[in-house]
C-alpha positions in Angstrom: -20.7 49.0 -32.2 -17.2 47.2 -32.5 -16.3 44.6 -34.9 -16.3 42.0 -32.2 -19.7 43.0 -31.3 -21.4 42.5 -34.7 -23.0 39.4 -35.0 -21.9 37.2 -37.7 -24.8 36.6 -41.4 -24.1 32.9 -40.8 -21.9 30.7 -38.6 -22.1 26.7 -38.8 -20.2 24.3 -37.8 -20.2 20.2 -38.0 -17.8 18.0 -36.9 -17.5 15.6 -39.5 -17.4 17.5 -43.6 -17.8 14.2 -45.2 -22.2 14.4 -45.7 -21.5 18.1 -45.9 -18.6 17.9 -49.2 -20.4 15.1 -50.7 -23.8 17.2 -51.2 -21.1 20.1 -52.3 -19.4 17.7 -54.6 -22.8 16.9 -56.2 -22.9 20.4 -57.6 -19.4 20.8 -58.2 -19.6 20.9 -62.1 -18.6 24.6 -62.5 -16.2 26.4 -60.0 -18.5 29.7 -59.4 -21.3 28.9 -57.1 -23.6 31.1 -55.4 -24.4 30.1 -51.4 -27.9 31.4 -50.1 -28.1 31.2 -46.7 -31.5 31.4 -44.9 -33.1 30.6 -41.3 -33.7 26.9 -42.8 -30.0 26.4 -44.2 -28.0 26.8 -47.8 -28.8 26.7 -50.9 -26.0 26.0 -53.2 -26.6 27.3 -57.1 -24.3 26.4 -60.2 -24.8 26.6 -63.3 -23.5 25.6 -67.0 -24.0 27.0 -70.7 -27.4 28.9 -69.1 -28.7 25.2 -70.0 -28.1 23.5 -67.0 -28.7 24.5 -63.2 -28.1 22.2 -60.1 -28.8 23.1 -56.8 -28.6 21.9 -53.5 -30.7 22.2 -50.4 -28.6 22.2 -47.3 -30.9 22.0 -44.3 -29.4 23.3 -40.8 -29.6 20.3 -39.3 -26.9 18.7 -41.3 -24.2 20.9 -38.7 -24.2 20.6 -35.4 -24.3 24.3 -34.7 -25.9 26.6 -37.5 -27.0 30.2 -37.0 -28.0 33.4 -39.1 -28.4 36.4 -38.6 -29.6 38.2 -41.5 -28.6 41.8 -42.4 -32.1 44.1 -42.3 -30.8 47.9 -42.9 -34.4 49.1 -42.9 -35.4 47.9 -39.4 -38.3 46.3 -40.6 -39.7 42.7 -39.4 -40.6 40.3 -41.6 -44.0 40.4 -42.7 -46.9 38.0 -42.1 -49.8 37.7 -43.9 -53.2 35.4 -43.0 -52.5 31.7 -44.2 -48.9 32.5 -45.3 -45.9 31.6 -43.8 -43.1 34.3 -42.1 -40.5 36.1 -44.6 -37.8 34.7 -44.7 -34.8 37.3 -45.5 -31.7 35.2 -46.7 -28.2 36.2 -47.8 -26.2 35.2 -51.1 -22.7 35.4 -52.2 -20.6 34.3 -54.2 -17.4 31.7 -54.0 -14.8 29.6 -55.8 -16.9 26.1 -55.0 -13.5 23.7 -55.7 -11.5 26.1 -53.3 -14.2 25.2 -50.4 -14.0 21.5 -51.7 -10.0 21.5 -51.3 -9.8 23.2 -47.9 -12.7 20.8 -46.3 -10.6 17.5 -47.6 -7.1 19.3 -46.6 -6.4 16.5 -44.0 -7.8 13.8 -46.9 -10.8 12.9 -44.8 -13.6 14.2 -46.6 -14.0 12.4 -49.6 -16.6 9.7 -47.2 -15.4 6.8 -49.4 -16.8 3.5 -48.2 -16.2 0.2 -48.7 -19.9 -1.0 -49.4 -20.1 -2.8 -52.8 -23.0 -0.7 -53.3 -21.0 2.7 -52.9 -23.7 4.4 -50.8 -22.4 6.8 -48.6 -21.7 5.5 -45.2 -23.6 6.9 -42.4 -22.1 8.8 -40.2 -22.1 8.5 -36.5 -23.3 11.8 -34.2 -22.3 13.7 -30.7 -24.4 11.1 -28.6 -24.3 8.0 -30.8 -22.4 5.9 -28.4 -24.1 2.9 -28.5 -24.2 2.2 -32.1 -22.2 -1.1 -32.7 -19.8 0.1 -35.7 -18.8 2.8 -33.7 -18.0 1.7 -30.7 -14.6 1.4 -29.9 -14.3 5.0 -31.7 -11.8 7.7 -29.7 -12.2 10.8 -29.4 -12.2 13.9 -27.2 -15.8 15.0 -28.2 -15.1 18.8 -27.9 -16.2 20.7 -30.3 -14.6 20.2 -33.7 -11.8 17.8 -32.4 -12.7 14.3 -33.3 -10.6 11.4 -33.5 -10.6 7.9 -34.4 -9.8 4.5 -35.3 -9.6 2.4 -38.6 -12.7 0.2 -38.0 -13.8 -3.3 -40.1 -17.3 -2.9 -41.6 -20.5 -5.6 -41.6 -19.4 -5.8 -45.4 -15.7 -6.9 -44.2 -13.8 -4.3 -45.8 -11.7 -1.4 -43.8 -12.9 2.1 -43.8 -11.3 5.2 -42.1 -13.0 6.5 -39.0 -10.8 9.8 -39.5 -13.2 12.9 -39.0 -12.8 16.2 -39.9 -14.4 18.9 -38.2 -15.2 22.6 -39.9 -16.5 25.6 -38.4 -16.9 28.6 -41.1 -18.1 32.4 -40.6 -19.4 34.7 -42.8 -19.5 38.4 -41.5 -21.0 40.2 -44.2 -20.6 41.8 -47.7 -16.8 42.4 -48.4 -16.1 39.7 -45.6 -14.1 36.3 -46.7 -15.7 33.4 -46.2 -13.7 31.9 -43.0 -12.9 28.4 -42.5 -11.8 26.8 -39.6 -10.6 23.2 -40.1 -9.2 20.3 -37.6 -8.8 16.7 -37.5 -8.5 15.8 -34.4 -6.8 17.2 -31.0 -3.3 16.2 -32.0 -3.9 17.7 -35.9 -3.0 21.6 -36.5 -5.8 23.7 -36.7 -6.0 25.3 -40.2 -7.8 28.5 -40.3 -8.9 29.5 -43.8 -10.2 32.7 -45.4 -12.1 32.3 -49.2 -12.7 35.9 -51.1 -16.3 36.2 -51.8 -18.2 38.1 -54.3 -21.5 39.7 -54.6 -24.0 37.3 -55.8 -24.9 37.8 -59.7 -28.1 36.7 -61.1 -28.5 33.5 -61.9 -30.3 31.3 -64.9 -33.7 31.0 -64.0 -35.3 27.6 -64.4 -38.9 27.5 -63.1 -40.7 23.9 -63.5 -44.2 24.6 -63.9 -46.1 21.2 -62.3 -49.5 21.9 -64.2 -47.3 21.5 -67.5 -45.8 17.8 -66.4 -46.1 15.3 -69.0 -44.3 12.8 -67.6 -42.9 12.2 -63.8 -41.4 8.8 -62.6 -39.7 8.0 -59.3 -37.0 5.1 -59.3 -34.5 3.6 -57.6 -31.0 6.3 -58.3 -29.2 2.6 -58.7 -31.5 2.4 -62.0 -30.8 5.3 -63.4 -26.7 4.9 -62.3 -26.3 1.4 -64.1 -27.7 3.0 -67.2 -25.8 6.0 -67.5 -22.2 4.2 -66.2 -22.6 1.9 -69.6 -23.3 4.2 -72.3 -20.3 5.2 -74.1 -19.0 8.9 -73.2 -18.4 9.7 -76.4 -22.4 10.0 -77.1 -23.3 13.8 -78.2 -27.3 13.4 -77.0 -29.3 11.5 -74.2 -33.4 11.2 -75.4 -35.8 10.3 -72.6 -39.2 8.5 -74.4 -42.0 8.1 -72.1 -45.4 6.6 -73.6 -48.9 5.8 -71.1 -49.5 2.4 -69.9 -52.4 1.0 -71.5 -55.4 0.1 -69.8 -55.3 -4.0 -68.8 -57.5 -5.7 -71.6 -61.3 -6.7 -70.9 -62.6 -9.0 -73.6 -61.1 -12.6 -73.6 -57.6 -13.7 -74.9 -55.6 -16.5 -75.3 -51.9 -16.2 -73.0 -50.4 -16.2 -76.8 -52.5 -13.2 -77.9 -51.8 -11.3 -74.4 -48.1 -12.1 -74.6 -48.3 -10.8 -78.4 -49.9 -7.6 -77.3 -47.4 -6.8 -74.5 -44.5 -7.4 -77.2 -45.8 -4.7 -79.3 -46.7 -2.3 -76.4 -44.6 0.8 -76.3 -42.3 1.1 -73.3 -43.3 3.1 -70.7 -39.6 4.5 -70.5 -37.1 4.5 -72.9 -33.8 5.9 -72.6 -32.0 6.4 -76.5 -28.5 7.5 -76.3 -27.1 8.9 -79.7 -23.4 8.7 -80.7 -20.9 8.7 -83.8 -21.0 4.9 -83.5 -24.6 4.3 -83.5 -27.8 4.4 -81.0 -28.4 2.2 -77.6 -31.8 2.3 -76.5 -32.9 0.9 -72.8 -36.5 -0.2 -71.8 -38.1 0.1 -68.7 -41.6 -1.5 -67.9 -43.9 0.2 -65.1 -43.4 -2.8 -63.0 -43.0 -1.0 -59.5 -39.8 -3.4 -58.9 -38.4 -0.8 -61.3 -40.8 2.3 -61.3 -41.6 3.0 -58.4 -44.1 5.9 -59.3 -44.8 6.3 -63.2 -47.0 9.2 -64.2 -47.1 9.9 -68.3 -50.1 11.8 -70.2 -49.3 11.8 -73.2 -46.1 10.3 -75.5 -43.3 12.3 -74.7 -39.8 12.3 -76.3 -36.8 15.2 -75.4 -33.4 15.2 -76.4 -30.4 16.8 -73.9 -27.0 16.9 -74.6 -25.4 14.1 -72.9 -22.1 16.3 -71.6 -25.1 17.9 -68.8 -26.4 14.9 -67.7 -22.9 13.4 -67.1 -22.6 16.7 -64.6 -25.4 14.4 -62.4 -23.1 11.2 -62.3 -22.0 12.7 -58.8 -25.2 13.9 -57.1 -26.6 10.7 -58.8 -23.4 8.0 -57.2 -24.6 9.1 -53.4 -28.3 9.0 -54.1 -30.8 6.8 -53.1 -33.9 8.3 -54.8 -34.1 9.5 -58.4 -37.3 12.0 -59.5 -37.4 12.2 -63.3 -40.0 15.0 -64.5 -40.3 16.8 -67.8 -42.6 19.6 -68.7 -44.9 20.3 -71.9 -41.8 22.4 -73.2 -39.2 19.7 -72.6 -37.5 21.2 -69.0 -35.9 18.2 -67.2 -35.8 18.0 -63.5 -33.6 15.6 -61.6 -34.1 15.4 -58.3 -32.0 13.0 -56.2 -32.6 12.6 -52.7 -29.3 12.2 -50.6 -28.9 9.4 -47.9 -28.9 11.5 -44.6 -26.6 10.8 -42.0 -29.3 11.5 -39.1 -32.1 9.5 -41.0 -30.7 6.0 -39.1 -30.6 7.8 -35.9 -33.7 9.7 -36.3 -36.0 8.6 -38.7 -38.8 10.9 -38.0 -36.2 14.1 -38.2 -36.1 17.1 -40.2 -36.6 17.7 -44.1 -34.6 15.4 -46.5 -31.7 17.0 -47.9 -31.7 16.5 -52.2 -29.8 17.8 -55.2 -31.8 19.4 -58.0 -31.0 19.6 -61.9 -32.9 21.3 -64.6 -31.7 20.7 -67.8 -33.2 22.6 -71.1 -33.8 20.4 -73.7 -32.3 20.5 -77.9 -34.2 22.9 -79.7 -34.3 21.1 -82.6 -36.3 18.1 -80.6 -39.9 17.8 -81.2 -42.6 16.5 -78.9 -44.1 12.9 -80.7 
């Protein structure tokens, strides 16, 4: 069989990066990332110090087009067993992450900056959208990658640019580049783009045992953003303090005595940042305006180095949903689940895409 006949591991293409680099960018801490790519998407794996791990879960119906073909040298099909589902076979390799970054934002168009006070990331408008309002006067020769467009005025009043660009990348194989084709629109050069890859090493291992969760809260990402964008950078440790709520008192009270006893509760949360010029602490009550989901079983206190959860600021800045959970042995997982583009147009779609962190925590912390 001829080159041109063999089937490509994984082709996918989108005609708009920005959703795409901005899940990228939330990982982009270290420039060695492993891509795994599987019938349900990527998975994008970096990791720091063999302390810290963040991950992203691409599903395939972020691109417009997405297909793999997964190499099987033995001939065999995947195997099926009662109550399970398929095998999935999956292939990883391994690329300079800030070299993809650079090539997907070489026209400037894919950083998805938008002029919302909030700084969510603006949705982005698909193939058959026509109809929706913002977009409306929007040209374009809808082929393919070639997109074009207007500066447009959003709800919010500010100017945003309706610039697009489209990607279309190829991965042939082991000892195969990583190919990139880029455009902007049908007047724009088309920049094609090949990115060395490497066989996949292993990579820190993190699992985050659910039967061993002490604590597990589910807030707003804004929450958690505010906090972290006023401690001062030059802290050296982050401590997350989670105690039960306590159970609603039965016999009678005066309001005094009740107001006296909520004073001297614990916090449910507390986050204690640790510096050279002293400690902040921030309190969080379970009131679901804040909490949406708090789950704590026993007092719980872990220390992490503040440098690794800085490397969330970014996954954190485009989130929407924060998951906080900590194990009996202090693991940290952040999950942050990422505004889709497709969730306005079809709320009832496919699986949300989210960023993962696990962080190890000090050794020299103890459990209260």
């Amino acid at each position: 069989m001829s080159q041109a006949e063999i089937l490509p591991i994984l082709r996918a293409s989108v005609h708009d990066v920005r959703y795409f680099s901005a899940l990228l960018r939330g990982v982009n801490f270290a420039n060695r990332a492993i891509i795994t790519a599987t019938e349900k998407g990527l998975v994008v794996v970096v990791e720091e110090s063999r302390t810290l791990l963040g991950t992203a879960y691409i599903f395939s119906d972020v691109f417009d087009e997405f297909a793999f073909h997964p190499e099987n040298p033995e001939g065999q099909q995947p195997s099926r067993q009662a109550g399970e589902e398929e095998t999935l076979y999956d292939s990883a390799f391994e690329i300079p992450l800030n070299t993809l970054l650079d090539l997907l934002n070489i026209f400037g168009t894919a950083s998805g900056a938008s002029s919302s006070k909030s700084g969510r990331f603006k949705p982005l408008k698909s193939h058959d959208d026509e109809s929706d309002e913002q977009e409306s006067n929007a040209e374009g020769d809808g082929e393919g990658l070639q997109q074009g467009g207007k500066n447009k005025k959003s709800k919010a009043g500010g100017v945003f640019s309706d610039r697009k660009t489209g990607m279309r990348l190829t991965y042939m194989g082991p000892g195969y580049p990583l190919t990139l084709i880029v455009t902007e629109d049908a007047s724009s050069p088309i920049m094609t783009c090949e990115i060395a890859t490497f066989d996949a090493e292993p990579h820190l291992e993190l699992p985050f045992d659910v039967d061993q969760m002490v604590l597990k809260i589910i807030l707003k990402s804004s929450w958690l953003r505010d906090a972290l964008s006023e401690l001062d950078p030059s802290c050296d440790k982050l401590t997350f303090i989670g105690n039960p709520s306590e159970n609603a008192e039965t016999g009678a009270q005066t309001a005094r005595q009740r107001q006296r006893a909520r004073m001297q509760a614990k916090p449910n949360l507390r986050i204690e940042a640790t510096g050279t010029f002293g400690t902040t602490e921030m309190d969080y009550p379970n009131d679901r305006d804040v909490l949406e989901s708090f789950e704590c079983v026993k007092p719980v206190s872990f220390s992490y180095r503040f440098s690794h959860i800085v490397r969330t600021m970014r996954a954190l800045q485009t989130s929407v949903k924060t998951s906080l959970r900590i194990d009996d042995e202090g693991l940290l997982s952040l999950q942050f689940l990422m505004p889709s583009p497709m969730s306005r147009l079809n709320p009832a779609g496919g699986p949300s895409n989210f960023i993962e962190f696990r962080c190890l925590a000090l050794e020299d912390e103890q459990n209260l």
